[in-house]
C-alpha positions as CSV (number, residue, x, y, z in Angstrom):
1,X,73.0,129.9,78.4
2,X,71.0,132.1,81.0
3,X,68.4,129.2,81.6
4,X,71.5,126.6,82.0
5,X,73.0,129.1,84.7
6,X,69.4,129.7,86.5
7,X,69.2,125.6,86.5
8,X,72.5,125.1,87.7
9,X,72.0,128.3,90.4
10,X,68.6,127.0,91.5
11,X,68.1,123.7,90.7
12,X,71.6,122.0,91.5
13,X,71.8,123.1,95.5
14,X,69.0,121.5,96.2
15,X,69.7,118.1,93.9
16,X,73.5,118.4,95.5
17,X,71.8,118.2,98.9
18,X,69.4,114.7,98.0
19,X,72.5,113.3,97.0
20,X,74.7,114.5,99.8
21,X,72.1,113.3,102.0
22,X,71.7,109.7,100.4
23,X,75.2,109.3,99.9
24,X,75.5,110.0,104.0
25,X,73.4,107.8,105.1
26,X,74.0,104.1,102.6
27,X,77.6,105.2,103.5
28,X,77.3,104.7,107.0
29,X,78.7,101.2,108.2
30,X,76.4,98.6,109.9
31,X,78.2,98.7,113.1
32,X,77.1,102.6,113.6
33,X,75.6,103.5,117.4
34,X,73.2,103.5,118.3
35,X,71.7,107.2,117.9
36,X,71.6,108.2,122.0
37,X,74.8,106.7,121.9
38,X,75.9,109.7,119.9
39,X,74.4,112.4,121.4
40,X,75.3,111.6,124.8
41,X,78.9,111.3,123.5
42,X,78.8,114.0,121.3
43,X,77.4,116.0,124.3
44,X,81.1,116.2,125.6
45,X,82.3,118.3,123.1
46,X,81.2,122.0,122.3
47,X,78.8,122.7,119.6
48,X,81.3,123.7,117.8
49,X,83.7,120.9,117.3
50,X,83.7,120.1,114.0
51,X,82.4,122.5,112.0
52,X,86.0,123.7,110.2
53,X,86.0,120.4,108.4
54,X,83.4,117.9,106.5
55,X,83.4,114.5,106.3
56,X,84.6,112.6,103.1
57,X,80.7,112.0,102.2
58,X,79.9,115.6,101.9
59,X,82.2,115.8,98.9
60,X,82.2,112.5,97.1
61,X,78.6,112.6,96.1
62,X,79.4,114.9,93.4
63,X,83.0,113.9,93.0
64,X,82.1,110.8,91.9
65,X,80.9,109.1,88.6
66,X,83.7,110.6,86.5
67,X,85.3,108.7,83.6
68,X,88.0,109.4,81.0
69,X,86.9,109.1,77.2
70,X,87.6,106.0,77.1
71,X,85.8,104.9,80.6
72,X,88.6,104.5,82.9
73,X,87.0,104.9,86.2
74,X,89.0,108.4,87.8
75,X,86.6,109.1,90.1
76,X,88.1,111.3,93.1
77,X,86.1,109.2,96.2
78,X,86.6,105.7,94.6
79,X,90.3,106.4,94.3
80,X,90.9,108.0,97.4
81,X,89.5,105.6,99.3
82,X,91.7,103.1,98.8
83,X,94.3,105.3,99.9
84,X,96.4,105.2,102.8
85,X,95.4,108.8,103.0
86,X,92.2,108.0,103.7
87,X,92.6,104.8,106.0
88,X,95.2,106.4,108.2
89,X,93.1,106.5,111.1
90,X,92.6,102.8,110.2
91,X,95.9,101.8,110.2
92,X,97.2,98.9,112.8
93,X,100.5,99.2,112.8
94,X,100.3,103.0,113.1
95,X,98.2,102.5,116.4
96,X,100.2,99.5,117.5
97,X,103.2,101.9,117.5
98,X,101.6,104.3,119.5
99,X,100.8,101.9,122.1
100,X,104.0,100.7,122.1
101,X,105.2,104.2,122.9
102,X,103.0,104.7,125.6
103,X,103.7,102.1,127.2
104,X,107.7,102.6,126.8
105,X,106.9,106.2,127.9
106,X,103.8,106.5,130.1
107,X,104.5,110.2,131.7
108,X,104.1,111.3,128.6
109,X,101.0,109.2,127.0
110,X,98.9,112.0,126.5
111,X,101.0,113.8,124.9
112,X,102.2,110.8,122.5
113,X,98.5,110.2,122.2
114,X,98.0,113.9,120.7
115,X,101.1,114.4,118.8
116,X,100.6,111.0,116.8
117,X,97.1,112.1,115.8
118,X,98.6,115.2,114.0
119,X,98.9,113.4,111.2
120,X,97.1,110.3,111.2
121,X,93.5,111.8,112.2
122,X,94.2,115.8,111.5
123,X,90.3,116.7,111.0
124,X,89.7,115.3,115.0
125,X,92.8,116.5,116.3
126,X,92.9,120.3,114.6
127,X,89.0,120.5,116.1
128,X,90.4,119.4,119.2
129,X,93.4,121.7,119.8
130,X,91.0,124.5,118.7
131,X,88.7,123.9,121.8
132,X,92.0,123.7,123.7
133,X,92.2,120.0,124.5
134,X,95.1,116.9,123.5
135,X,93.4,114.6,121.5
136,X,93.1,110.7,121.9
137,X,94.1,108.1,119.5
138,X,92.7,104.7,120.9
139,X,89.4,106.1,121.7
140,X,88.8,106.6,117.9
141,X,90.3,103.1,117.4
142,X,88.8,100.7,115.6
143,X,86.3,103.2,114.1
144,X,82.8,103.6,115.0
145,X,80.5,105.9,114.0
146,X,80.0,107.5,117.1
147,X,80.8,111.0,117.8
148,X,81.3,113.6,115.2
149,X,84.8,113.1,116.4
150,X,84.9,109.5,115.5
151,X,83.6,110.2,112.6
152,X,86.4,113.1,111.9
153,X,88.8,110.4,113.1
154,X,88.3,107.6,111.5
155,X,87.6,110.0,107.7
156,X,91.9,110.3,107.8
157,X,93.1,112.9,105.5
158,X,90.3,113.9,104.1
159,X,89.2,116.4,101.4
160,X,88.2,119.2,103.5
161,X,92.3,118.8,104.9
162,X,94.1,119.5,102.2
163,X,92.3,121.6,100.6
164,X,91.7,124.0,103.0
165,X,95.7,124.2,103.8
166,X,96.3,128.2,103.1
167,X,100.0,129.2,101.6
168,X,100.7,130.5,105.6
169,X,104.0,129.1,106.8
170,X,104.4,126.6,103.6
171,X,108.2,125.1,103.4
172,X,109.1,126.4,106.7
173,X,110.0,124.7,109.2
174,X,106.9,125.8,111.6
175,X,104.9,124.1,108.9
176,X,106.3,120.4,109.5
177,X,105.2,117.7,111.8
178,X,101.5,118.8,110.6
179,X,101.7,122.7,111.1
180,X,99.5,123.2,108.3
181,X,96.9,126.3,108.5
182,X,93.4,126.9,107.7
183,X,92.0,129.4,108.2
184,X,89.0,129.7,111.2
185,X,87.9,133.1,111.0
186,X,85.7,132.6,108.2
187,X,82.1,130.7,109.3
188,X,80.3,127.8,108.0
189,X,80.2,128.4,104.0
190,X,82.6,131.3,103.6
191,X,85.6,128.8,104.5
192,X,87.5,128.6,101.3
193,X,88.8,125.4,99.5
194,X,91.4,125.6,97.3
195,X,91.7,123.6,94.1
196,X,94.0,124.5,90.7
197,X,90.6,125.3,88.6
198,X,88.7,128.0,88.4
199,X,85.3,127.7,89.5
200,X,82.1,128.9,88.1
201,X,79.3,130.7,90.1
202,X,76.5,127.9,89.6
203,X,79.0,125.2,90.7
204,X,80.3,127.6,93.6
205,X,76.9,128.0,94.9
206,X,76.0,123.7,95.1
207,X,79.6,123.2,97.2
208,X,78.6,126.2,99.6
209,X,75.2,124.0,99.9
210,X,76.5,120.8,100.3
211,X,79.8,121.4,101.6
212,X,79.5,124.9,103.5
213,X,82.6,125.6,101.8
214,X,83.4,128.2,98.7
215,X,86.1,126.9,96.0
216,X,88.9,129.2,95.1
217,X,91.5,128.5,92.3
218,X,95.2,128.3,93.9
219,X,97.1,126.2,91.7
220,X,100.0,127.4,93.9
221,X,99.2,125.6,97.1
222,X,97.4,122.9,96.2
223,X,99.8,121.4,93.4
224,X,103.2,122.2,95.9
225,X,105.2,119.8,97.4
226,X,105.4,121.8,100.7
227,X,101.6,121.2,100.8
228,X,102.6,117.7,101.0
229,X,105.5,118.0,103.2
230,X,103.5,119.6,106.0
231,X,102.2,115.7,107.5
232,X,105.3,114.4,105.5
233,X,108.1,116.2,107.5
234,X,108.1,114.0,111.0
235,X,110.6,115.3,113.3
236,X,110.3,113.3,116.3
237,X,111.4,113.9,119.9
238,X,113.2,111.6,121.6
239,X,112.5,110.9,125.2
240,X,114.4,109.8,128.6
241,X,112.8,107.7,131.2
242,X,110.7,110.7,133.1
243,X,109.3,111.8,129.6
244,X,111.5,114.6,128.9
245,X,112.9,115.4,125.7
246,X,116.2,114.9,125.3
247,X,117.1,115.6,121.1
248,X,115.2,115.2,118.0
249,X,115.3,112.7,115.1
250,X,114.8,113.2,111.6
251,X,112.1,110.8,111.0
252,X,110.5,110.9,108.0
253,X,112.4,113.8,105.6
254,X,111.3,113.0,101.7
255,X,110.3,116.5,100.9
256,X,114.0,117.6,102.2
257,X,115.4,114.5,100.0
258,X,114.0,115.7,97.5
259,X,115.1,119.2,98.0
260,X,118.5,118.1,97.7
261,X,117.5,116.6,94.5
262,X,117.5,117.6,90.7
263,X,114.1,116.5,90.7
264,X,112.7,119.5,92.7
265,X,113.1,121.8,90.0
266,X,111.6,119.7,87.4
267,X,109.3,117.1,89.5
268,X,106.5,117.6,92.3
269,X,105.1,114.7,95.0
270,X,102.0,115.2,93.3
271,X,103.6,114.9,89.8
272,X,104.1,111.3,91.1
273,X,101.7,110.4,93.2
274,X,98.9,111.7,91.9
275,X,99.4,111.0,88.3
276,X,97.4,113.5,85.5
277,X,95.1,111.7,83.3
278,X,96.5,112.9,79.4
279,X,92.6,114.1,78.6
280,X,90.5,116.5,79.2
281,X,87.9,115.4,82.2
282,X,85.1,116.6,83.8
283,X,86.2,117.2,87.8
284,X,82.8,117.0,89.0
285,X,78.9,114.8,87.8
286,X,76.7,117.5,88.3
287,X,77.0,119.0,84.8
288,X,81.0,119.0,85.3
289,X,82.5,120.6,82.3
290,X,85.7,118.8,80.9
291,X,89.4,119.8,82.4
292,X,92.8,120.1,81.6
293,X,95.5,118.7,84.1
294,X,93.1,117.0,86.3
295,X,95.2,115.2,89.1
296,X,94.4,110.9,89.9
297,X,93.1,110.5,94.1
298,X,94.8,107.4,93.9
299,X,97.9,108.5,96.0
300,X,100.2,106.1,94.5
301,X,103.0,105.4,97.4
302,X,105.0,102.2,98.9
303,X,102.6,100.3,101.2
304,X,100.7,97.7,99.1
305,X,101.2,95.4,102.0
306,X,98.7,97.9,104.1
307,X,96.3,97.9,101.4
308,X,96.0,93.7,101.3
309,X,95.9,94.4,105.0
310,X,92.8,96.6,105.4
311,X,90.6,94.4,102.7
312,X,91.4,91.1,104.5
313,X,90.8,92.9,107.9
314,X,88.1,95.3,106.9
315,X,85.2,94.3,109.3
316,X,87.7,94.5,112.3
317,X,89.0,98.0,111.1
318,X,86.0,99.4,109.1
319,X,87.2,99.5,105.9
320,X,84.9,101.3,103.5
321,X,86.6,100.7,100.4
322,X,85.3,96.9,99.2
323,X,88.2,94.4,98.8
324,X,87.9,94.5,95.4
325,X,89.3,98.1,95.0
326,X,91.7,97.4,97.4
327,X,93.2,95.1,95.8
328,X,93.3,97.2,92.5
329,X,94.9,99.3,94.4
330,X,97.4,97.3,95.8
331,X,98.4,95.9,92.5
332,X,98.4,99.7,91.2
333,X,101.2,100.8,94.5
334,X,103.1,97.3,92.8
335,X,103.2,98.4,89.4
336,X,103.9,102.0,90.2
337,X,107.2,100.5,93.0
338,X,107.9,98.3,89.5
339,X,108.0,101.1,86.3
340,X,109.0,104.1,88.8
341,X,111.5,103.1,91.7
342,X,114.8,102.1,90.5
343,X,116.9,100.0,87.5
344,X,118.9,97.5,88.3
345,X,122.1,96.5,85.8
346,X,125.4,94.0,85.8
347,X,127.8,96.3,84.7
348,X,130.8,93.8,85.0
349,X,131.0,90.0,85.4
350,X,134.4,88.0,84.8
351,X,136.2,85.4,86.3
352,X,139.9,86.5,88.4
353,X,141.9,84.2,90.5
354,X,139.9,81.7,90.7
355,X,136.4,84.0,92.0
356,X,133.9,85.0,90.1
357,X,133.4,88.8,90.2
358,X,130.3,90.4,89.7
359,X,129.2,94.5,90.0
360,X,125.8,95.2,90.6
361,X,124.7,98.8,89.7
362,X,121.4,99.9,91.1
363,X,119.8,103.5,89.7
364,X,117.4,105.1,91.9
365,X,114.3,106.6,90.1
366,X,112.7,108.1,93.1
367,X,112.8,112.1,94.0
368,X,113.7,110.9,97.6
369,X,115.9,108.3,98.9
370,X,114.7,104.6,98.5
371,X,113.0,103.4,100.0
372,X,112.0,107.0,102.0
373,X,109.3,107.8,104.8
374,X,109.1,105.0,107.6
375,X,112.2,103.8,108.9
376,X,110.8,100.4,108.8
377,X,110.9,100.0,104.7
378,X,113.5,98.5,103.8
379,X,115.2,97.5,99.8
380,X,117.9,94.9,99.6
381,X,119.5,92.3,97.2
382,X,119.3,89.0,96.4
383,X,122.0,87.9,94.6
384,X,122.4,83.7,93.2
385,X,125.1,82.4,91.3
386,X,125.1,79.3,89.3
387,X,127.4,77.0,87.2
388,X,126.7,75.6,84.2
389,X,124.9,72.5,85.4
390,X,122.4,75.0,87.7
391,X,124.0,74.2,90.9
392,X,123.7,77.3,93.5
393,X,127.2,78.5,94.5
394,X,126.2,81.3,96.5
395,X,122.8,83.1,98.0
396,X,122.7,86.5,99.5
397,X,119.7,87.6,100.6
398,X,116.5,84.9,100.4
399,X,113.5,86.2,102.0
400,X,111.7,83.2,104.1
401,X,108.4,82.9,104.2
402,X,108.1,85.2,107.6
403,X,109.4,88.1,106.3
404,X,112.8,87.8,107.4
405,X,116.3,87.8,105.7
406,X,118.6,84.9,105.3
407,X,121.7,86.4,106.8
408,X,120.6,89.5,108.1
409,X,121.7,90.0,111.6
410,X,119.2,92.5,112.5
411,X,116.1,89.7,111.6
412,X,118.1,87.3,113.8
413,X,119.2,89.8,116.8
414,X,117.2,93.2,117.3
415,X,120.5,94.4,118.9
416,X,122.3,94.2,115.7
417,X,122.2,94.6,112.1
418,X,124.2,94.7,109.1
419,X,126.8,96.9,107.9
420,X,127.1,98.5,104.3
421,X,128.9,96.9,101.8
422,X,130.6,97.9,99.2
423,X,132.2,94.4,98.7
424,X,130.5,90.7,99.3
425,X,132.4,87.8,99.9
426,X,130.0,85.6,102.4
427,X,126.4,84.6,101.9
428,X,125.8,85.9,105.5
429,X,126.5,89.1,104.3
430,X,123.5,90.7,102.9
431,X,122.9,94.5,101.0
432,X,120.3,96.1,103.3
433,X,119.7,99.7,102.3
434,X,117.7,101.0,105.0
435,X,117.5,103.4,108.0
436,X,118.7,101.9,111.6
437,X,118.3,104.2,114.8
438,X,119.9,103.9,117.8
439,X,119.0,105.2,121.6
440,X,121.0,107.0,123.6
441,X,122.7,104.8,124.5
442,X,124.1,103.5,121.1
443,X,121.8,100.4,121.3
444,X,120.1,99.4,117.9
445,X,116.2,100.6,118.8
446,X,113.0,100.6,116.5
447,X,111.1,102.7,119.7
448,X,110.7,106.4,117.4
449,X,110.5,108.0,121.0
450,X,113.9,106.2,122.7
451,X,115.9,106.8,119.1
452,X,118.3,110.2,119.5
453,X,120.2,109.4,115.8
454,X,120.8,107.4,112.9
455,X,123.9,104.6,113.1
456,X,123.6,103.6,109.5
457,X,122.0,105.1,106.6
458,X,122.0,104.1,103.2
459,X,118.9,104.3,101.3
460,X,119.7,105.4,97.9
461,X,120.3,108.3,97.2
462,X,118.0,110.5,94.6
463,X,119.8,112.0,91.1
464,X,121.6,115.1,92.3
465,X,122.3,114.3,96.0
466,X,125.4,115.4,97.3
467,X,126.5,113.0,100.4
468,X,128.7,115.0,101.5
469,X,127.1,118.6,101.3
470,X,124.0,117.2,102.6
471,X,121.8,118.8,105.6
472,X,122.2,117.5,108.5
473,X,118.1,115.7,108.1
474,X,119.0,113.8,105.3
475,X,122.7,112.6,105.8
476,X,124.3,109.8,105.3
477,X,125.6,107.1,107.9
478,X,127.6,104.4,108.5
479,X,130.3,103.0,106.1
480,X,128.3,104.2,103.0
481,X,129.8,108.0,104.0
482,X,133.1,106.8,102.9
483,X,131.9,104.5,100.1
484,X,132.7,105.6,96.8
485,X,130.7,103.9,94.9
486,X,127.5,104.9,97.0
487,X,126.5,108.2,95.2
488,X,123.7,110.8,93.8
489,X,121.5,108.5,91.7
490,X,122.5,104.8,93.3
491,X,125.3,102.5,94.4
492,X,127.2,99.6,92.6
493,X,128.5,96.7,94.5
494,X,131.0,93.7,93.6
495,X,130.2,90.1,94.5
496,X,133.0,88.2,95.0
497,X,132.1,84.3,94.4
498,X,134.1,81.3,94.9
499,X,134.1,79.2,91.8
500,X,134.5,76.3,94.2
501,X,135.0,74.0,91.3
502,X,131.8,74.5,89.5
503,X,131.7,74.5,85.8
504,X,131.5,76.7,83.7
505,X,129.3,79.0,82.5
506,X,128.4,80.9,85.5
507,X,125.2,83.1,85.8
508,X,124.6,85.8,88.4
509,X,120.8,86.7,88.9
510,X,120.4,89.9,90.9
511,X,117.1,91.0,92.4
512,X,115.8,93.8,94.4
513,X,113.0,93.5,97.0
514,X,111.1,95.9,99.2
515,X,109.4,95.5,102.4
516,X,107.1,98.5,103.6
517,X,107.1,96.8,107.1
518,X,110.5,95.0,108.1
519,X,110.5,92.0,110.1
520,X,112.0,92.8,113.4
521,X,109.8,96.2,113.2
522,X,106.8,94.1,113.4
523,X,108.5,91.7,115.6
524,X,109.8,94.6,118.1
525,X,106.5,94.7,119.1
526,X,105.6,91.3,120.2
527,X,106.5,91.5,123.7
528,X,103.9,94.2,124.3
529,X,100.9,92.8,126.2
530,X,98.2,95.6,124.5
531,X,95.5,94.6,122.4
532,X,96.6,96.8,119.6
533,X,100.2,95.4,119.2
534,X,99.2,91.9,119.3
535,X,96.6,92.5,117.0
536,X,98.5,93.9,114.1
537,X,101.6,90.7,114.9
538,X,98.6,88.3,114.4
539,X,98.4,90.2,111.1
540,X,101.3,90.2,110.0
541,X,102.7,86.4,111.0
542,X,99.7,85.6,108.7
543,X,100.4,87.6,106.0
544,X,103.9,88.0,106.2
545,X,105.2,85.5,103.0
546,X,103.7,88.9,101.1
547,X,105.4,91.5,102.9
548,X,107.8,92.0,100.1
549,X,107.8,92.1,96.7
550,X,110.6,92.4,94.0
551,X,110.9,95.5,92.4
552,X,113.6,94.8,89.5
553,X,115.6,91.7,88.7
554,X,118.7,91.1,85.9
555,X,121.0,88.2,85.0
556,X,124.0,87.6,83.3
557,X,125.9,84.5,82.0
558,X,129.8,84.2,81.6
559,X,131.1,82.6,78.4
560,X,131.3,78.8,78.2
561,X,135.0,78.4,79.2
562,X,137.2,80.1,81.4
563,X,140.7,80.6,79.9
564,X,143.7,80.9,81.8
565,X,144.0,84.5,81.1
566,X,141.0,85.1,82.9
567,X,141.3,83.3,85.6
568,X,144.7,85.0,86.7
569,X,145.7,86.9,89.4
């Protein structure tokens, strides 16, 4: 045992650092610059700009290379990769959106510029507000390789952010909008990152050599939803014409969703996005002894269109992660939205005065509302009824090939959109639950910055909710407030059909889709002339027949003949 320790003490540092320093340099990407490049760029920024974080690289090489028994790849870079964690200073329609805002708000670019970074590239723009200057978001954009604060940049959440986030401030409201703390008293290799395992010496001593950082056990911190809810928690300010703030919007709440939940005394975010393998594990390759409760990297979330995105794209956004992982991954977001997000049920179908009446029941599985986050995600129904010799007698909600709704009025006319139902009658009538802001003014808006409220709001509603108790962040708008039937848990609605002489019997199929990016959200930004905005519409015009996928379907068949009794008033 005493040689093992010596080995591990002695030996491992300076193995760790070969690797580290391999691992660095085949991870770099071929369109790095050229090395004067970098120091005459990285000359602009003080010495020490940087050194409170490492790079992704610094990490992986011995968080790598781990299996479960039965050789299920877990290991923490591969995973995290893939991740929309890690490609967030990668994302296009993230950096579309910030054009568009600077351009709807150009007093105020700067500013927009550094509080859109908080979250997006948090290594680059904590270093920055340390040295006392806003940071930039399209000089980091596409990544590059250039200066150390590309490199922090284009590295997204990394390791080194998360777990570094000290308990300081956690839940508050100081904490939200990416007010996490770490702490920068300590130098280079007394910084602490916290994980939930206790660490030995040996192991300790190869992270302070690789990483300059010393692991600490804080299951606490690192396992808590408020650790999560910290970039999670986007209150956004809304702006008039000279820049100015003029109220706030809510926009992105899922930890305070879930707060009003019965999830949060049972469930975490990480219980569900970053799902435990059932076996013991080793956490670490170098001599990594096995663990209890170890947590997947995957980060299991809602944007599978993102992921498809970034591997077709990856040479134009620098996409580490090869396509093939990315499109696990993608099919791993899919089966997650599939088993965990929501049941879908016909709880009565009959046949009354000459209609065909049908309630749909939808449960939402989620801790938060569905779908939660981004206003732009959006869940709805599609709804067909047939006779007996498979003629359709009514559609509500087809998606088309570009994304759009049949019947929605907000895919046909940005300034409107549809209401909540609690009954349909029409085929033009479509269930949308989703999250429509308006501006000042009262005019429908998808600009973050002009919105000042919510004019509907009907996402569905987590187990335990209380619509009408609820904080003001998370309430509920439009005509689902008075809906009865829209509660804690889901929402059941009737379809109303015409029989229109078809014969009998009559089956109702009812399917619900989500769409991480809506259609006129994309859309919305077509008329800005910027590179990044028509970048990300060429994208997504050419993707856009898989921007949604179904979630959960049912059907249900009426008997073979319709008696008088049941079809009277």
């Amino acid at each position: 045992m005493r040689l093992k320790s010596r080995l591990i003490r002695f030996a491992f540092p300076l193995l760790a650092l070969v690797i580290v320093g391999f691992f660095a340099r085949s991870a770099q990407p071929q369109q790095s610059a050229p090395l004067a490049s970098v120091r005459t760029q990285d000359s602009a920024y003080p010495k020490t700009f940087g050194s409170h974080f490492q790079t992704s690289d610094r990490c992986v090489a011995c968080h790598n290379g781990l299996s479960t028994p039965t050789g299920e790849d877990i290991s923490i870079g591969v995973s995290w990769r893939t991740s929309m964690m890690a490609n967030s200073g990668r994302d296009p329609y993230w950096i579309s959106g910030v054009r568009r805002e600077t351009i709807d708000h150009p007093t105020a670019a700067s500013a927009i510029q550094d509080e859109c970074t908080i979250c997006h590239m948090p290594m680059m723009r904590y270093e920055s507000k340390l040295t006392g200057r806003e940071a930039e978001a399209f000089a980091h954009f596409p990544p590059g390789h250039g200066t150390r604060a590309d490199r922090l940049a284009e590295d997204g959440v990394s390791c080194s952010v998360c777990h570094q986030i000290t308990a300081e401030g956690l839940g508050t409201r100081a904490s939200f909008v990416g007010g996490f703390k770490i702490d920068t008293t300590k130098p280079p290799g007394e910084r602490h990152e916290y994980g939930p395992f206790a660490i030995d010496q040996g192991h300790t001593t190869i992270m302070r050599s690789s990483a300059t950082f010393q692991p600490v056990e804080d299951k606490a911190v690192i396992r808590s939803s408020e650790l999560c809810a910290t970039c999670h928690t986007l209150l956004t300010m809304a702006l008039d014409p000279q820049g100015q703030v003029i109220g706030e919007l809510p926009e992105q709440v899922p930890y305070q969703e879930w707060r009003q939940s019965t999830y949060k005394e049972t469930t975490s975010c990480q219980d569900c996005h970053m799902p435990k393998v059932p076996q013991e594990v080793p956490i670490a390759s170098v001599l990594g002894e096995p663990r209890s409760g170890f947590s997947q990297h995957t980060f299991v979330g809602g944007n599978f269109f993102m992921q498809r995105l970034l591997s077709l794209h990856r040479n134009d956004l620098g996409v580490a992660a090869p396509p093939e992982d990315l499109s696990s991954a993608a099919l791993r977001t899919i089966t997650h939205l599939q088993s965990e997000a929501a049941r879908i049920a016909i709880k009565r179908l009959a046949v009354h005065n000459g209609r065909l009446e049908a309630d749909i029941s939808i449960q939402n599985l989620a801790g938060h509302k569905l779908p939660t986050a981004y206003p732009s995600r959006r869940v709805w129904l599609h709804v067909t009824v047939r006779d007996g010799l498979g003629k359709v007698l009514f559609e509500s909600g087809a998606l088309h090939p570009d994304g759009s709704i049949e019947g929605n009025d907000n895919d046909i006319d940005p300034s409107r959109f549809e209401p909540h139902y609690a009954e349909i009658t029409r085929p033009d009538q479509v269930e949308i639950y989703e999250a429509i802001m308006a501006d000042p003014a009262g005019k429908v808006t998808t600009g973050l910055l002009t919105a000042l409220r919510f004019i509907k709001d009907n996402r569905l509603l987590p187990h335990g909710f209380d619509k009408r108790s609820a904080d003001s962040d998370v309430e509920v708008h439009g005509q689902a407030e008075t809906d009865p039937d829209f509660v804690g848990g889901g929402d059941t609605i009737r379809y109303s059909v015409a029989r229109g002489g078809g014969a009998a019997p009559f089956q109702v199929e009812a399917e619900l889709w989500y769409q991480p990016i809506g259609y006129r959200w994309a859309m919305n930004l077509r008329p800005y002339d910027a590179a990044e905005p028509r970048r990300f519409v060429g994208y997504y015009e050419a993707m856009s027949s898989g921007s949604a996928v179904m979630l959960v379907h049912t059907s249900a068949l009426t008997g073979r003949e319709v008696t008088a009794a049941e079809d009277a008033p």
